[in-house]
N, C-alpha and C positions, 0 to 999 in steps of 0.2 A: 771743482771750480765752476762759479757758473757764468755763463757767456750772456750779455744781455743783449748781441745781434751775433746775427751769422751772414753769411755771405751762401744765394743761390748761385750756380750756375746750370743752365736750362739751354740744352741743345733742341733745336728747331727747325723746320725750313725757314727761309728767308720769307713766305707768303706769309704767314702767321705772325710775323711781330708784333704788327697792331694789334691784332687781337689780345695777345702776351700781354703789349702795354696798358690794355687798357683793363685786362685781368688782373694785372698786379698792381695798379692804381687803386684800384677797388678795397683792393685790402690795405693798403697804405703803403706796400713794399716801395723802397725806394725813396723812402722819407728821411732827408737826411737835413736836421735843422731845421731851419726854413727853407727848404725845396724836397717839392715832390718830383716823383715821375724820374729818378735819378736808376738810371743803369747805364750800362756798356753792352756794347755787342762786336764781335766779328766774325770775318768770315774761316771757316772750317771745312778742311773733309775727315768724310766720318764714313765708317764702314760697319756692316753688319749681316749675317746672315739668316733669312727668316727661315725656322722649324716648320716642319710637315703643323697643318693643324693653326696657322698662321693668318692673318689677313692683315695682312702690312700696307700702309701708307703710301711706302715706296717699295719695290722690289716683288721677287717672286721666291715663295717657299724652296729652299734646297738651293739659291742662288745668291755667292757673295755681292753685295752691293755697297759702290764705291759714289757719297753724293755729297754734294755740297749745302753745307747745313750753317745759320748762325749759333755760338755759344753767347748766350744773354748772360751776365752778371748782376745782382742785385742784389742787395743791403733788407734785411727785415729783422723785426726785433724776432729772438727766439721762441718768445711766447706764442707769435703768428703763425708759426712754422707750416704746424699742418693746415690752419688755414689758406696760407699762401698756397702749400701745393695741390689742394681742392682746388684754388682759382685757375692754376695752372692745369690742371687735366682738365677742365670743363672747357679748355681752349684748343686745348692739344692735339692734334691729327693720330700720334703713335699711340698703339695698342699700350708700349712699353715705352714710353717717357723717360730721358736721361734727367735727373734731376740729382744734383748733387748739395751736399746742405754741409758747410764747412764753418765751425766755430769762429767768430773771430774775437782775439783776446787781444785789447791794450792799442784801440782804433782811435781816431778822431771820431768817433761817430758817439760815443758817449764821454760826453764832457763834465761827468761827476767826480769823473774819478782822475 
């Protein structure tokens, strides 16, 4: 079956959205009809622990870390995919970027069908 969008979600700090937005502008993500620039965001806590051999954003190698992070949502066509997530690591503070890339089938978002 082929999905002609998918749905990001992009865990962040809170300092970087703009950057985000204006990354995923670029690419079009977030184009839905006639409006660009279409996401969601909220607030999160997120955990994780950095490995020996690490230079982490936030935290210290060998130490669990409990922070408050936004989850960003956005809509892009599937063809963009890896596109989008280039725009998105050239913004991204983490060595290891949470990006999650979720089909979505049978949306408002294409009106062909």
């Amino acid at each position: 079956m082929d999905f002609a969008f998918c749905k990001l979600e992009i865990f962040l700090p809170e300092s970087h959205l703009e950057p985000l937005r204006e990354a995923l502008r670029s690419v079009d993500a977030g184009h839905i009809g006639h409006y660009d620039s279409c996401l969601s965001y909220s607030r999160v806590i997120s955990s994780w622990r950095p490995l020996e051999g690490t230079d982490p954003y936030l935290g210290r190698p060998g130490e669990l870390s409990v922070e408050p992070e936004l989850k960003v949502e956005v809509t892009c066509r599937t063809e963009r995919v890896d596109e989008t997530i280039a725009a998105i690591k050239r913004v991204h503070p983490y060595e290891e970027p949470v990006i999650d890339v979720i089909p979505l089938w049978r949306t408002g978002l294409d009106c062909s069908r």
